[in-house]
Each structure stands twice: as C-alpha cells, then as structure tokens.
N, C-alpha and C positions, 0 to 999 in steps of 0.2 A: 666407425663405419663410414664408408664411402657415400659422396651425399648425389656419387654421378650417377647417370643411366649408360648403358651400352646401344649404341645402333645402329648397324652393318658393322659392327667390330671397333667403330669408334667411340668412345665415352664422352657425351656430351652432359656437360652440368645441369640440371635441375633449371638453377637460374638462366641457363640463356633460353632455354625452352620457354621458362616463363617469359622475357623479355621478348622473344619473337613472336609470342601467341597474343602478350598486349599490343604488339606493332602492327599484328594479323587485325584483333578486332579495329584499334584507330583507322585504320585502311581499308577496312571494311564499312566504317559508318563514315570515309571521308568518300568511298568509289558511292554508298548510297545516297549521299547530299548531291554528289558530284552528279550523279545519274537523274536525280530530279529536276537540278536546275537546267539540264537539256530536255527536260519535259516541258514542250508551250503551254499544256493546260495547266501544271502545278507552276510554272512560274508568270503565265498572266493571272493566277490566282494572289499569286505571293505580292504582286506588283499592284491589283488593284488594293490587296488589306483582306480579301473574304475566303481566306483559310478558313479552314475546322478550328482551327486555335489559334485567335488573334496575336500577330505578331508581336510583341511588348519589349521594350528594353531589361524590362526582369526576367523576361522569358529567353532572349537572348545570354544574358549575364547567366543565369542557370545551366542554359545549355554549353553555355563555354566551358564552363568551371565543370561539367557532367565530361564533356569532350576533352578536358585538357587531364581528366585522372587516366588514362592508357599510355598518356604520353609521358607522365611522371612515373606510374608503377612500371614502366619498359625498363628504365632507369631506376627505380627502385629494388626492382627485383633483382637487379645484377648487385646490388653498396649491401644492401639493410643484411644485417645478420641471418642466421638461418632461422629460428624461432621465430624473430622481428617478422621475416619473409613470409613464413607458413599462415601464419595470422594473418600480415595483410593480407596478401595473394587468396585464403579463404571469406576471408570478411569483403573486402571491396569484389573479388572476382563473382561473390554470390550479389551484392547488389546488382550488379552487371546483366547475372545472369534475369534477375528478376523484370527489371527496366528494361531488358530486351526482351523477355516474353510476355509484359504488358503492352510495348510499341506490337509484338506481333499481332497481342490479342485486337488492338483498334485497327491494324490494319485489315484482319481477318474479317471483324464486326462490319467494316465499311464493304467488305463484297468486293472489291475489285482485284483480278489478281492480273498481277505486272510485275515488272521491275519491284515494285516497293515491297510487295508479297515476297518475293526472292531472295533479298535483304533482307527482310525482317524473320525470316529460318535461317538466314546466315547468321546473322549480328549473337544471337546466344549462345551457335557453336562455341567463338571463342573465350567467352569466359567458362563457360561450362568447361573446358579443359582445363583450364587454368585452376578450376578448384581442384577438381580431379588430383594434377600435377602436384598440388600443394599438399592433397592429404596424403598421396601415395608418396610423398617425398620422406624417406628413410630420416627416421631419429637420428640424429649424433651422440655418443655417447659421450657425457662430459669427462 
C-alpha cells in the first residue's frame, strides 16, 4: 500500500505533511513569543521579574527542551520508519495538543483577549493535525 496522499493531482508523502505542520506549529509559538516581546506591558513586566510565572532558569531550560521538540519531530518525521513515525507523530503530537490547550485555558482564565488569545486557538491547530495525519496514515503491508 502506498503511504502517499493525492492533492490537486500531486502525491505528497504523509511525512512531509507531517514535517511542515511541525514547522507550522514551531513558527507559530516563535510569531507568538515574537509578538509578545513587542508588547511594552508584557516585556516591562518580563524586565522588572513580576510575570504570572516567575522567570527561572528551570523554567527556561524546560521551555527550551518543550520548543526544541517541533524542530526535531520536523526532522524526524521525514528519517524514522513508518510505524517508528505513526507512534511518535501520535504520542508527542497529542502532548502538544494537550500543552496548548492548557496555555489556552490560562490565557482564557486571565480575561484578556489580544494577540496572545489568538495564538493560543492557533498553537493546537497544528498538532491536532498532525495526530489526525498519523492515525489516518495508511498501514503498510509488510
């Protein structure tokens, strides 16, 4: 069985679908950092220390290693076998999904809506396809 999709008459792989929908979301949580730090009230917040959620270097290190898994699964999803693939692509693409509709729900909870409210309905779109993509991705038969 063929592992491509068809779209406008051309067959694009599974895998690059996934690898451009993890490129989608890392570029989606870098447009919403990127959009914050040109907000003066969220970055004279960031600069005195009196965030929601004190800035830490654990917390940092955390958030790197959370940000740097889009940019390896982009890359993964094209190398790792097809089974290897379906598995991760389901297993990290639903934590993904879950971690962005937790950031939604505190952004929701805090009442303001802007920019970060906008972001935070984008940021789940693209794992939520990416599971999608994985479990609809055709068995191979061995």
């Amino acid at each position: 069985m063929n592992a491509n999709k068809t779209t406008a008459g051309y067959p694009v792989d599974v895998r690059i679908i996934l690898s451009a929908l993890w490129a989608a979301r890392m570029l989606s949580g870098l447009q919403g950092d990127s959009t914050r730090l040109h907000d003066p009230a969220a970055l004279k917040e960031l600069v005195a220390g009196t965030t929601a959620v004190p800035v830490t270097d654990e917390l940092l290190l955390a958030m790197s290693i959370i940000f740097a898994v889009p940019i390896f699964m982009s890359f993964l999803s094209l190398t790792l076998k097809d089974k290897a693939n379906r598995r991760a692509n389901r297993a990290i693409g639903m934590f993904f999904v879950v971690f962005d509709l937790a950031f939604l729900g505190l952004v929701l909870f805090q009442g303001s809506f802007s920019y970060e409210t906008f972001w935070s309905f984008v940021y789940p779109v693209f794992p939520a396809l990416i599971v999608w993509y994985a479990w609809k991705w055709p068995q191979q038969e061995a």
